[in-house]
N, C-alpha and C positions, 0 to 999 in steps of 0.2 A: 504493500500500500504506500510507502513512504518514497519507495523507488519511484511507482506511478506519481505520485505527486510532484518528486523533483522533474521529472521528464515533461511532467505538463507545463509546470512555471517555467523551465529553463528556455523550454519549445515556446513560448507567449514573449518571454525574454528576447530573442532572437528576432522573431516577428518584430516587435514595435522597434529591433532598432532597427531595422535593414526597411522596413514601409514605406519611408519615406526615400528612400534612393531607388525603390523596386515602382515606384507608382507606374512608370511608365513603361513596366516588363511585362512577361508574360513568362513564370516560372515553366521550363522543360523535362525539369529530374535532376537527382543529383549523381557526381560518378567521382568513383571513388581514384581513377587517374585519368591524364587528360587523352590517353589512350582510347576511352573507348567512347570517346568521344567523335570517333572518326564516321562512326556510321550514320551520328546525323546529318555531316554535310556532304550528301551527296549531290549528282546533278537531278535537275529538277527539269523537265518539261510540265509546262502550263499550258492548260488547253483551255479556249474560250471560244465557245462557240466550235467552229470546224477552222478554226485556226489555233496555231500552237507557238509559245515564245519560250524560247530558253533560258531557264534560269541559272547560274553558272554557278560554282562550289565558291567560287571567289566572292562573289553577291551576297549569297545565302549566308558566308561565313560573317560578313564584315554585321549584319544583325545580329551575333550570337555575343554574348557577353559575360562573362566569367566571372562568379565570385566563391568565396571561400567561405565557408562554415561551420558553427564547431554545434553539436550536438552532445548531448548526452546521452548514452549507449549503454546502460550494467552489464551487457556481454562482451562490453571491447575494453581492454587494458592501451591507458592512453600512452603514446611513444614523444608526447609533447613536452618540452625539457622544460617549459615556462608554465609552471598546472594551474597558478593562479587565475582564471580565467574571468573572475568580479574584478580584477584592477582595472580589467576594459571595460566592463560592463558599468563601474559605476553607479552601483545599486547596494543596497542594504539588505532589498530583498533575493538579491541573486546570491548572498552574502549568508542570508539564512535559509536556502534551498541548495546551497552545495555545500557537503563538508569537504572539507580535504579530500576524504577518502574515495567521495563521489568523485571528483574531478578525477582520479585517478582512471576515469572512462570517458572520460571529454574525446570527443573521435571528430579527426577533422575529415572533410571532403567538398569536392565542388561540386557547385549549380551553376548550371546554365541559365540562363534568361533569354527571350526573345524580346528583342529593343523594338517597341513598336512606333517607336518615330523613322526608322529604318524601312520599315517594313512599309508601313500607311505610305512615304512618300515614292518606294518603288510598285505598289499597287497603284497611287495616283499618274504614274506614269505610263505604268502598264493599259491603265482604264483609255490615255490619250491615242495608244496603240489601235486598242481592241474595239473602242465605242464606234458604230457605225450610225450614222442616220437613218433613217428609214427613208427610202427612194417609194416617191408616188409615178403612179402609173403616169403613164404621156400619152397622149391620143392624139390621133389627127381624123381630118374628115378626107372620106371617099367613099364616092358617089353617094353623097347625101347621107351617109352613115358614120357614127362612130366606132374607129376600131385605135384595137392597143398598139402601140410599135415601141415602148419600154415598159416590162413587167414592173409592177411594184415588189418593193423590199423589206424584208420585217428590219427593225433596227438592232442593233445590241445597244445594252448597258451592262458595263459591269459592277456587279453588288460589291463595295468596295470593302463595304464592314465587315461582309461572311467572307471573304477572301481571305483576308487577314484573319480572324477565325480558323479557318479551311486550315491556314499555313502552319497556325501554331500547333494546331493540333495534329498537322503529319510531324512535325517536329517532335512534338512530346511523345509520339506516341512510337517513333522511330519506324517510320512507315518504310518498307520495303519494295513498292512503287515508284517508278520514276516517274511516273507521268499524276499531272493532279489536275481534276476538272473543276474550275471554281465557275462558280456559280453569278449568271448573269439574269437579265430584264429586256425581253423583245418589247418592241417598240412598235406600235402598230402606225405604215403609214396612213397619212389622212385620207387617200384616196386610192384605196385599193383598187386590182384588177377588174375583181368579183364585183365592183359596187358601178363602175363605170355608165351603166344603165342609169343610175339615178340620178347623174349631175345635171340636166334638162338641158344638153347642149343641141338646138333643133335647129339652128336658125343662125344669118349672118347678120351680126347687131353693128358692124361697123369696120371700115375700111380705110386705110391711107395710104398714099402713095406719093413717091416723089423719084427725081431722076440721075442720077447722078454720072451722065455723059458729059465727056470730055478727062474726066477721073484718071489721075497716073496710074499707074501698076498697082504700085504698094497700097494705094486709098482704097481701088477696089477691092484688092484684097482683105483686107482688115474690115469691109463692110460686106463681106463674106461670112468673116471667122465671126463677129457679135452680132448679126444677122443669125446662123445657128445656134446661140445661146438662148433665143427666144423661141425659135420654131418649136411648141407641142407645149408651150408652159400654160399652167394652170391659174386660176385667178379666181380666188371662190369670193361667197357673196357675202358684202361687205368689208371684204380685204384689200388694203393699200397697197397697190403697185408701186416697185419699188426698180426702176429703170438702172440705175446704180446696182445694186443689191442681186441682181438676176446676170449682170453682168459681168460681176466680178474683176480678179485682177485684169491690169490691163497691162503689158507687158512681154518680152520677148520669148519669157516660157512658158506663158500660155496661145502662144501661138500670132503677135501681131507683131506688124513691120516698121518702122521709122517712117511717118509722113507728116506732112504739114497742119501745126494744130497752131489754135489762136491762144496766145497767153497774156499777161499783164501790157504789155506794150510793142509783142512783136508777132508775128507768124515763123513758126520755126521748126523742124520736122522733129519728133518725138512717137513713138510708140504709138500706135491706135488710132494715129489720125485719119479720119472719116468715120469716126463712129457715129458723129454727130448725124449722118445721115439716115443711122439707123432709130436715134434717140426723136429725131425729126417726123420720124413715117409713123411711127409708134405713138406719137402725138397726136398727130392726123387722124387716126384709128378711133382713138379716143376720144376726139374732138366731136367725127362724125359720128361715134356710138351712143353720144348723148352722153358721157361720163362724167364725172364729176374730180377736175384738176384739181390738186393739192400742190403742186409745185411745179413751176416751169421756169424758163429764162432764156431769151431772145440771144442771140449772138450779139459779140464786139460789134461787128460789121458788118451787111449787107453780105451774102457769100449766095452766088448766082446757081450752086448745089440743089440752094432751098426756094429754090423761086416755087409760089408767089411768095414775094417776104411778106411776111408778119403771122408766117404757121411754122416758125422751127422751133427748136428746142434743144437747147447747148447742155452737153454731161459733158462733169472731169472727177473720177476717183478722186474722193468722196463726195464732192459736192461742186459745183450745181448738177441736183438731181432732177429727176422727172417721175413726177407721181402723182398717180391717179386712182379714186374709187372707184372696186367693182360693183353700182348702186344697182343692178339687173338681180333678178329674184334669183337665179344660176350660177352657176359656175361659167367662166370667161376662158377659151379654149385661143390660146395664139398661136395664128399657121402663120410661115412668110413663104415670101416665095421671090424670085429673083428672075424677070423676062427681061432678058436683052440688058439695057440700063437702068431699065422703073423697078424700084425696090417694092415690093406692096405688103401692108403688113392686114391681115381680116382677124378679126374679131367674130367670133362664133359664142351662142349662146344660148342663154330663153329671151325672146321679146316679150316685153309687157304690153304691146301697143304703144312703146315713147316716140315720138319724131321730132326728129333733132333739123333745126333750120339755122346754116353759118349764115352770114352777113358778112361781108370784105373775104380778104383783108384788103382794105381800103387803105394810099397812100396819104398821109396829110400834110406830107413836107420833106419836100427834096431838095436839095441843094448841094453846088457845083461839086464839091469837094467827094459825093457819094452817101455823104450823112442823110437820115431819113426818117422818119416818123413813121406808125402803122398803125392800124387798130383792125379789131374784129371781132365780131359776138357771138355766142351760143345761145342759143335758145333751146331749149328741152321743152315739150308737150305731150302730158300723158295721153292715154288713148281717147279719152274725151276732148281733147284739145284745149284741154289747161293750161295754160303757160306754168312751169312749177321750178324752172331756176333760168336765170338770165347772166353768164358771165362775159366781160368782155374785157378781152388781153392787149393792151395798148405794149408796144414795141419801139424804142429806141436804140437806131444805129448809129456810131459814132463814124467817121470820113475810114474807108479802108487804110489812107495815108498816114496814119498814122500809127499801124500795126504794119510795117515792112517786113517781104516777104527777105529769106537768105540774099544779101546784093544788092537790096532795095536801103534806100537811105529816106528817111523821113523828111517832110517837106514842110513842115507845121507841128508847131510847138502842140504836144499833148496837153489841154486840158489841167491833166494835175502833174506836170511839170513846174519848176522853179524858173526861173530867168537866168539862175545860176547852171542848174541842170540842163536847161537848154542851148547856153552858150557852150560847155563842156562837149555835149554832143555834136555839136556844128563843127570843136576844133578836132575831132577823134576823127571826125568821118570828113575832114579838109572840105568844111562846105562854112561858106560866108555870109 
């Protein structure tokens, strides 16, 4: 009985000192050398999903943690030259649960630990590996039908907190498999295969089109490659389009070429130039679908791509974007399509009987230098012929001269130039 009582207290003793250094462990087992410790860090394959990452002895090892412990044992004769064991402990009452004689079984050995700060941030990494989105189906129209031409996808997630669970416990338990399946979360996309019937896409709700002949190489190309970024995308009802957002990077490894784009003060070739042509047509769609714009923005300049001026609409990663609500009872189905040089983008959907009446775009002011004014209005009318929203986008161009193309030198002081900044540039470019 007296045995039992010391092993209890001395066992409670040990707890409250190591608690607070262990908070962040996860106890393994103890071993009594550091030999046999070898079978827990083996290699590991992790499987998630029907993918599998390797976990390496080097990885696994750098979470395991070592510490030493002294126990009290009445079967073991202790080999400890130093028996005192209360000088460290610092108690009165470790002091009146060991005699001497007890100490004389004081038996040291080691514990392992699982460091779960180690752990949680190679699961949080692993989770950046393995998580997939869920891909919704894509549809296009032919001959007056909806059909699928990209299946949808379930998503992954992976359960980060049972992972780490999962892990401690093949540790502790010195699991004899290599391979371990932790445990994840599909992701249901929004718009599965099987549902494709129900999105009410019957009908073409709106169309735009523009031209962009005379176009270098490079411009048509790159209003190729983000021309396909749109064909087959989805737009449900009451969702902001996001012309940015559906776009993405814009740049040499996702596939576009160096052409001429408008910036702060010049025309200068950069990655994606002419995309605006596609951000333009896509406007147009919108305009005629009876939509409801949330964001747009006119070019620097007059650019003869978007004739008639005062219906385009300028993107640059991130912003100025181009966004518009799907206000149609449906789901919003974008086909494009590319004849000859007319880019056209259709909008397919449910009609509610809206009819949409443009006005202009109407010029209000031209002058010599190419600068120009514009306006134009929307009109929407329910099926009763309500009038039920009236927008109207006024457009201001600045003189093309003053945005120089490569070899072109400015002829007229910008606007929000200095007198200083303007004399600078007259002496760089030897003009008087």
């Amino acid at each position: 009985m007296l045995n039992l009582l010391t092993t209890i207290i001395f066992s409670c003793l040990l707890l409250i000192g190591s608690s607070t250094a262990l908070a962040e462990t996860i106890p393994l087992g103890k071993f009594s050398s550091a030999s046999q410790t070898d079978g827990v860090f083996k290699e590991l394959t992790l499987k998630v999903g029907t993918k599998t990452y390797p976990l390496t002895k080097t990885e696994l090892s750098s979470w395991i943690k070592e510490k030493n412990v002294l126990t009290y044992n009445p079967d073991y004769v202790s080999e400890i030259e130093n028996k005192d064991i209360c000088q460290h402990e610092k108690s009165i009452l470790c002091a009146l649960a060991l005699s001497l004689k007890d100490q004389d079984h004081i038996q040291k050995s080691s514990v392992l630990y699982l460091d779960t700060g180690s752990t949680k941030r190679f699961i949080e990494d692993l989770s950046r590996q393995a998580n997939i989105e869920p891909t919704n189906a894509k549809l296009t129209i032919e001959n007056g039908k909806v059909s699928v031409f990209t299946l949808s996808q379930l998503g992954i997630e992976l359960d980060q907190e049972k992972s780490i669970a999962i892990l401690a416990n093949h540790l502790a338990q010195k699991g004899a498999s290599d391979t371990l399946d932790l445990p994840y979360i599909q992701k249901n996309p929004e718009v599965r295969t099987d549902s494709i019937d129900n999105l009410g896409i019957t009908s073409l709700i709106g169309e735009g089109r523009s031209n962009f002949r005379g176009s270098p190489k490079n411009r048509v190309f790159n209003i190729k490659v983000a021309t396909n970024r749109f064909n087959g995308t989805l737009i449900k009802p009451g969702e902001e389009f996001s012309f940015v957002k559906i776009l993405g990077e814009v740049d040499g490894e996702h596939g576009y070429l160096p052409e001429l784009v408008i910036k702060k003060d010049k025309t200068e070739p950069e990655f994606g130039g002419g995309i605006c042509q596609v951000s333009t047509t896509a406007f147009r769609a919108a305009i005629y679908g009876g939509l409801e714009i949330t964001a747009r923005r006119n070019h620097a300049y007059p650019v003869s791509y978007y004739n008639p001026q005062g219906m385009d609409a300028t993107v640059y990663v991130p912003r100025p974007d181009l966004r518009f609500i799907n206000n149609t009872p449906g789901h919003i189905l974008i086909q494009t399509e590319i004849v000859g040089t007319e880019l056209i983008f259709r909008f397919f959907g449910t009609s509610d009987g809206r009819k949409t009446d443009v006005i202009g775009p109407t010029i209000l002011e031209r002058k010599p230098d190419g600068s120009m004014k514009t306006t134009f209005s929307q009109q929407v009318f329910d099926a009763d012929g309500k009038l039920i929203r009236e927008d109207v986008f006024n457009s201001s161009y600045d003189s093309p001269n003053k945005y120089p193309h490569p070899g072109q030198v400015l002829t007229e002081k910008p606007d929000d130039w200095s007198k200083n900044e303007w004399s600078k540039y007259l002496k760089e470019n030897k003009r008087t």
